[in-house]
Backbone as numpy.savetxt, mean C-alpha at the origin, in Angstrom:
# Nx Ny Nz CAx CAy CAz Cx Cy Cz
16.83 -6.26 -0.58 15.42 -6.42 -0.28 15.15 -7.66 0.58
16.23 -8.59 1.02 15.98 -9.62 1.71 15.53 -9.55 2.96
15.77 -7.95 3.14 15.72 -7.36 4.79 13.87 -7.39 5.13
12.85 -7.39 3.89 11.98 -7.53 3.71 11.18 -8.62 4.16
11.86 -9.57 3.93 11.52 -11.06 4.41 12.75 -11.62 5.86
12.97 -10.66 6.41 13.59 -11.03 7.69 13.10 -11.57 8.73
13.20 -12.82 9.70 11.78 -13.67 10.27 12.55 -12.32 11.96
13.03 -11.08 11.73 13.28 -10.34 13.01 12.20 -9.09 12.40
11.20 -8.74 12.74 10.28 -7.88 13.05 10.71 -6.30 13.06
11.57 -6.07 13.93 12.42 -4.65 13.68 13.22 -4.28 12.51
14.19 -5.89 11.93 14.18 -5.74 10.57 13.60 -5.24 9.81
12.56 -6.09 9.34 11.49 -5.40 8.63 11.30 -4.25 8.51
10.78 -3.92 9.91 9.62 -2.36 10.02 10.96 -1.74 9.17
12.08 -1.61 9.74 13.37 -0.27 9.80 13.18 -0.88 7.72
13.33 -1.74 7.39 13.49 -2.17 6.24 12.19 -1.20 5.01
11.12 -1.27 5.55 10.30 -0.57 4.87 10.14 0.77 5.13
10.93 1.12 6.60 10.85 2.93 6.63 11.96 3.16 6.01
12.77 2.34 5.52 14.30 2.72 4.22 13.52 2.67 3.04
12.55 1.99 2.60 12.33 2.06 1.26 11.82 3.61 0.89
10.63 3.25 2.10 9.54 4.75 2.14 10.26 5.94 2.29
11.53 6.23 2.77 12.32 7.32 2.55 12.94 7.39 1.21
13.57 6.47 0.88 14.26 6.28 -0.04 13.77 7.17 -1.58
12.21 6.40 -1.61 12.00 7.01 -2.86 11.81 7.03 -3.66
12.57 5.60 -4.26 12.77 5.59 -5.86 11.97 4.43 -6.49
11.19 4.52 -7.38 10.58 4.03 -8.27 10.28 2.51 -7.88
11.61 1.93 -7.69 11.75 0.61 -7.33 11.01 -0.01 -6.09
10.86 1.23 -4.95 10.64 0.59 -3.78 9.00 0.75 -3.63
8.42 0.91 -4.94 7.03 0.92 -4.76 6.47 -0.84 -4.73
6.67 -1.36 -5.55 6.34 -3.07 -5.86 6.83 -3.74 -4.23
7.82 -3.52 -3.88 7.67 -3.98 -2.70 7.70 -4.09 -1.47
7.14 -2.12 -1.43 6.51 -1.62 -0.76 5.04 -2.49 -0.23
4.43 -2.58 -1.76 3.16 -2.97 -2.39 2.84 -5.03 -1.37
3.94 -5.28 -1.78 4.13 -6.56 -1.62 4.30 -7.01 0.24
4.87 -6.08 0.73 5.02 -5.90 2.49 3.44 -5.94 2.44
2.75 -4.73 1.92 1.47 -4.01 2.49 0.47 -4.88 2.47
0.81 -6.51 1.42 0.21 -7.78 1.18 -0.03 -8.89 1.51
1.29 -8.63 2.16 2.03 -10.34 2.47 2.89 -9.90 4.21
3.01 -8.86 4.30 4.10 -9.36 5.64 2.59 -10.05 6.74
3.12 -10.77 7.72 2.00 -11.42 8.71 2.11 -10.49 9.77
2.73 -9.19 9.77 3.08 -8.40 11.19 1.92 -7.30 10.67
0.52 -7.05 11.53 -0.44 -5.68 10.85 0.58 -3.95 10.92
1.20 -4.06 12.08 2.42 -3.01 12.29 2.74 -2.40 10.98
3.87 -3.71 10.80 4.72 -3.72 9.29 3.78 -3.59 8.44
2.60 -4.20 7.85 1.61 -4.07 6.69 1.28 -2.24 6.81
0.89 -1.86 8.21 0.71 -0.52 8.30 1.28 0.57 7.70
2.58 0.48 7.94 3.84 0.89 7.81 4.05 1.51 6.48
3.82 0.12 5.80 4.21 0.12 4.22 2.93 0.87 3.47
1.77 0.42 4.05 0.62 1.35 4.25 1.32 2.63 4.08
1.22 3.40 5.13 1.65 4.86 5.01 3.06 5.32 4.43
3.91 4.79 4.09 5.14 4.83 3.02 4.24 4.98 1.73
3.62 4.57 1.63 3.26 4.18 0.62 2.12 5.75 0.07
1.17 6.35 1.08 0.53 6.96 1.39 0.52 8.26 1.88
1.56 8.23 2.63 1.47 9.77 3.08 3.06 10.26 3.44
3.91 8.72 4.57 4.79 9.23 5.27 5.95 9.45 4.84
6.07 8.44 3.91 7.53 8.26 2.76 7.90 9.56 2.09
8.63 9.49 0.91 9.24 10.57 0.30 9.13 10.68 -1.11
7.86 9.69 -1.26 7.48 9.78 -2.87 6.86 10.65 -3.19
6.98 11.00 -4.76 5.92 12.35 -5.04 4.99 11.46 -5.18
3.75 13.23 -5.44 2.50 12.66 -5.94 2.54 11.91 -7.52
3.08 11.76 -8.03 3.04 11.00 -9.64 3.55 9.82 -9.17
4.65 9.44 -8.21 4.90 8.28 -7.92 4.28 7.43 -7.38
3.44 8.06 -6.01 2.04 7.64 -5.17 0.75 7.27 -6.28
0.19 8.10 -7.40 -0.54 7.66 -8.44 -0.28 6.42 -8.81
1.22 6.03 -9.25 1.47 4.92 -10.35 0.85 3.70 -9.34
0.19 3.69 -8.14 0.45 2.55 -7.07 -1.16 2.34 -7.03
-1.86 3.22 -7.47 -3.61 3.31 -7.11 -4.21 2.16 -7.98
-3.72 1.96 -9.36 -4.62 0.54 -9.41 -3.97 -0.50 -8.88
-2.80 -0.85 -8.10 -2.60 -1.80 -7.34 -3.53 -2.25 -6.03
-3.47 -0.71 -5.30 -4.21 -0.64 -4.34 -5.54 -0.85 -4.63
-6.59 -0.61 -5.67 -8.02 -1.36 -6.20 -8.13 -2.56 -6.11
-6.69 -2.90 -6.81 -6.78 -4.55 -6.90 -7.07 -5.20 -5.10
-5.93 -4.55 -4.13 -5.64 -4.87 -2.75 -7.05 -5.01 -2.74
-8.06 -3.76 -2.43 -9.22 -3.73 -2.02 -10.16 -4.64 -2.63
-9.65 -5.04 -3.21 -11.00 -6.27 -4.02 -10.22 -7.79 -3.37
-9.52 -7.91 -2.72 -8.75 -9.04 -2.59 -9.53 -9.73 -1.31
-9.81 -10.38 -1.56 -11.12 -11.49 -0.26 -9.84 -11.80 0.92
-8.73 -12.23 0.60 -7.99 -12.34 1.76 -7.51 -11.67 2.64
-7.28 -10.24 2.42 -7.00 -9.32 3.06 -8.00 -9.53 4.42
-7.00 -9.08 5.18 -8.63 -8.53 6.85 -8.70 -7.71 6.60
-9.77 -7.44 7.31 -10.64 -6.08 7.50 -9.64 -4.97 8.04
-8.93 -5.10 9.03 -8.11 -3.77 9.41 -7.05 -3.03 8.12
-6.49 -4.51 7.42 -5.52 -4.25 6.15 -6.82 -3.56 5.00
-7.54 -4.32 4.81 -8.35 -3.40 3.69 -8.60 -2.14 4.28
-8.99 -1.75 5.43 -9.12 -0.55 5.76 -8.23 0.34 5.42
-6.54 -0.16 6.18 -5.74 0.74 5.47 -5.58 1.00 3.93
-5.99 -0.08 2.95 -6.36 0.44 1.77 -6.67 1.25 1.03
-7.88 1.41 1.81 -8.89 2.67 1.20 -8.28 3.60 2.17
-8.00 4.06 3.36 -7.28 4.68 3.32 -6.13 5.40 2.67
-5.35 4.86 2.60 -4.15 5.05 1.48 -4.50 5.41 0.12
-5.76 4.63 -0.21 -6.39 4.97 -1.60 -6.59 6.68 -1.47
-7.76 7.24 0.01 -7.73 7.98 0.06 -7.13 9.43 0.22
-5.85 9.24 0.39 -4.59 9.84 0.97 -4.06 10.43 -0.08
-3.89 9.27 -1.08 -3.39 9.75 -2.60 -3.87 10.21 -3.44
-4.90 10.24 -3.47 -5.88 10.24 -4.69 -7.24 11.88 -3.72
-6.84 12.11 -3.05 -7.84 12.82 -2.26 -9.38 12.68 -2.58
-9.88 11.58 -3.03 -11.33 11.34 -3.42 -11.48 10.69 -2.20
-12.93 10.96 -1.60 -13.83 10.43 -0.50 -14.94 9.53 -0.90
-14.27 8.58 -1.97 -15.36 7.13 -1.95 -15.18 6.06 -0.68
-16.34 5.61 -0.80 -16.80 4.65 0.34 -15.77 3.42 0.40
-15.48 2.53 1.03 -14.67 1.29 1.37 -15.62 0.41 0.60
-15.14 0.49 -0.86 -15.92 -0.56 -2.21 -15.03 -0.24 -3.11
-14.76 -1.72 -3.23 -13.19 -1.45 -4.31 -14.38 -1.38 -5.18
-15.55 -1.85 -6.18 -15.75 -1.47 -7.17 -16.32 0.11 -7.45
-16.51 0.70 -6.55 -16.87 2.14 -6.96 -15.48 2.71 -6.82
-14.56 2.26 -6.69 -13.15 2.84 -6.92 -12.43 1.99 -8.18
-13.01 0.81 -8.58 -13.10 0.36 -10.11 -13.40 1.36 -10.97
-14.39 1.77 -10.85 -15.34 2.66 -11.78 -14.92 4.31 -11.60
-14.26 4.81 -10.71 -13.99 5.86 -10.45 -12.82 6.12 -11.26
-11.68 4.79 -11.48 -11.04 5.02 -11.83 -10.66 3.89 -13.48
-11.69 3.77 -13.99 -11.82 3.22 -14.90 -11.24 1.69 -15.03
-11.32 1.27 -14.18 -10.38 -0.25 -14.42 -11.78 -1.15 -14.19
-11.45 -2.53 -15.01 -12.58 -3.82 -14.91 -11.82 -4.50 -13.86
-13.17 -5.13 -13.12 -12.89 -6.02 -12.19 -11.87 -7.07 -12.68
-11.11 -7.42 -11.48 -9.84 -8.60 -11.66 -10.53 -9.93 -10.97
């Protein structure tokens, strides 16, 4: 996973389209953690849609990731383009068409504000 934190950019990306194929259970957290923290919007994207649509996780695996992604969307630091992909991704998985408000996706999905 060090390939994650590689200061080479192509690293990375190729690093998170291995997880998002990959699959397994493990590569959700830091999947989660790219989609948070890398400083490249590309790579954040990326892990975005691994995460969302493009990867090779099932739908029960994509679920286990949705109150992470609430949390993402309530997170003040995020930009605006990264929260977007959020609720996106929120929307992808979850096929509900709520608005870009992590708390009506609090409440949708029963969790208290963090």
């Amino acid at each position: 996973m060090s390939n994650l934190r590689d200061p080479n950019e192509n690293v990375r990306y190729w690093a998170v389209e291995g997880l998002a194929y990959l699959a397994i259970d493990a590569s959700l957290a830091p999947l989660l953690e790219v989609f948070r923290d890398d400083p490249l919007p590309m790579i954040r994207e990326r892990a975005a849609c691994g995460l969302a649509q493009s990867g090779m996780f099932s739908a029960s695996q994509r679920q286990t990731v949705v109150p992470a992604l609430i949390d993402l969307a309530g997170d003040g630091a995020l930009d605006d383009t990264t929260r977007g992909w959020v609720f996106q991704a929120l929307r992808d998985i979850t096929g509900e068409s709520l608005p870009r408000d992590a708390h009506a996706w609090r409440v949708r999905y029963g969790q208290r504000g963090r």
